[in-house]
N, C-alpha and C positions, 0 to 999 in steps of 0.2 A: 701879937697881931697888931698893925700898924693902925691907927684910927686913917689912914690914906687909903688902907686894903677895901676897909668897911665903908667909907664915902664911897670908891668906886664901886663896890658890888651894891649899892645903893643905885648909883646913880646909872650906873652901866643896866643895870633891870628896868631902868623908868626908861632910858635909850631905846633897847630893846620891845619895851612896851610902843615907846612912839612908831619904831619901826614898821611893828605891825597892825599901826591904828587901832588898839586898844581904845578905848573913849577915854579923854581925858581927866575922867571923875576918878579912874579906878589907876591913877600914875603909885601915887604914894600907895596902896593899897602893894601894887605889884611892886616896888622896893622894898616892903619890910618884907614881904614874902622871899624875895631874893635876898635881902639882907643876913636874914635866921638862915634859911637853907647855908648859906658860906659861914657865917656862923658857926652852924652846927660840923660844917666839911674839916673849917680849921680846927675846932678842936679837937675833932676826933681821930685826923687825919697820924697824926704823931702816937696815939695813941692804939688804933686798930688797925693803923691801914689806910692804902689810897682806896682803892675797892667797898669795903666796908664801911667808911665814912660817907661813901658817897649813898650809901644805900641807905642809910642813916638821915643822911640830909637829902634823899632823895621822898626819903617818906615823911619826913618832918615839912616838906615844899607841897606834895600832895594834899596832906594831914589839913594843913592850914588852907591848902586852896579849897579843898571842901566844905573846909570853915566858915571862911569869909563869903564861899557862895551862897551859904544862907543864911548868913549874917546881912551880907549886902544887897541879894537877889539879884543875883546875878549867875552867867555860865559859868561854872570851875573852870575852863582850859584858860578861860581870860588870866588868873593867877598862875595855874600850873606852866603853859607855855613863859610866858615871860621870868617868874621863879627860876625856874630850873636852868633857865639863860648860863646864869654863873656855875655850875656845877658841869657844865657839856664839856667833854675831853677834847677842846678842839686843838690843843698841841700837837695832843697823843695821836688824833686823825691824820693831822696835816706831816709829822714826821713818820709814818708809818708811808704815807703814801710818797713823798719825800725817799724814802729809805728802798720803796720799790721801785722808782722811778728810775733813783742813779743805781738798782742792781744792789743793793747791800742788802741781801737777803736775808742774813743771819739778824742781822737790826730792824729789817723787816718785818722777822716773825718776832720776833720779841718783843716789837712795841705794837703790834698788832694784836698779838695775844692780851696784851694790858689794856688794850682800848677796848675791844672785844668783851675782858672780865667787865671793866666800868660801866660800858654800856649798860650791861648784862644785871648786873649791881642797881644802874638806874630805875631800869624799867620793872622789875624787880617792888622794888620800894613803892614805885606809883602803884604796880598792882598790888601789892598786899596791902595798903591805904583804902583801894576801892575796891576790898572784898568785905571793910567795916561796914552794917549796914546804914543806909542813909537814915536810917531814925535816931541814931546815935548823934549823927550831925546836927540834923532837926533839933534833939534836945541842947546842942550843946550851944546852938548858934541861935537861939532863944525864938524859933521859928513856931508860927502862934497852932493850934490846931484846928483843924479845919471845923463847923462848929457842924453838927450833923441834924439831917432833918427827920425829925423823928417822925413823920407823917409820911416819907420814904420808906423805915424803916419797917411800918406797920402795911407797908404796902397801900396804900391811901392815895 
């Protein structure tokens, strides 16, 4: 993997972030989250699979953006959205509909059916990340406890 690959899925996630007016406090924040998710795609890719990988660094993009949400205090989709930027099949999109366009059916369905698994793969990832409960996160993202009023608790 090219140290050129890893600049762009850096800087390509902070883009993406500007796009969608993200605040600018949270740019670098949303590149290393896009940075590990491609990360995690290229390694795994050679090894398990386009599909698999993606599921992989789909929940490791999740994983972290729940992290940093309460790390930072801040909304998780501000990381998830922008993360996951580098990971979306938009080749596979654009030559499937490419593919139905000019009639080539048979290349149609086959790259349809592949963007389809990906998807499928993504969304996948994100939800079994946010079925972990959030006190998990709580602890991991050093979030303090709420301190409790024990003159509530005596009914007082």
């Amino acid at each position: 993997m090219s140290i050129y690959v890893l600049v762009a899925s850096f800087f390509g996630t902070i883009a993406f972030s500007v796009l969608y007016n993200i605040p600018s406090k949270y740019y670098l924040s949303c590149g290393f989250v896009g940075l590990i998710g491609w990360i995690v795609f290229a390694f795994f890719k050679p090894i398990l699979g386009y599909a698999f990988a993606i599921f992989l660094s789909s929940a490791v993009v999740a994983f972290l953006s729940r992290l940093l949400a309460v790390k930072i205090k801040c909304p998780e989709l501000i990381f998830l959205v922008a993360g996951i930027f580098t990971l979306v099949p938009g080749a596979d999109i654009y030559w499937t509909v490419y593919y139905l366009v000019s009639e080539q059916l048979d290349k149609a369905a086959t790259s349809g059916s592949i963007t389809a698994n990906v998807c499928l793969a993504m969304v996948l990832g994100i939800a079994i990340i946010h079925e972990i409960p959030q006190k998990l996160f709580n602890n991991l993202g050093g979030a303090k406890k709420k301190e409790i009023n024990h003159q509530q608790d005596r009914g007082l």
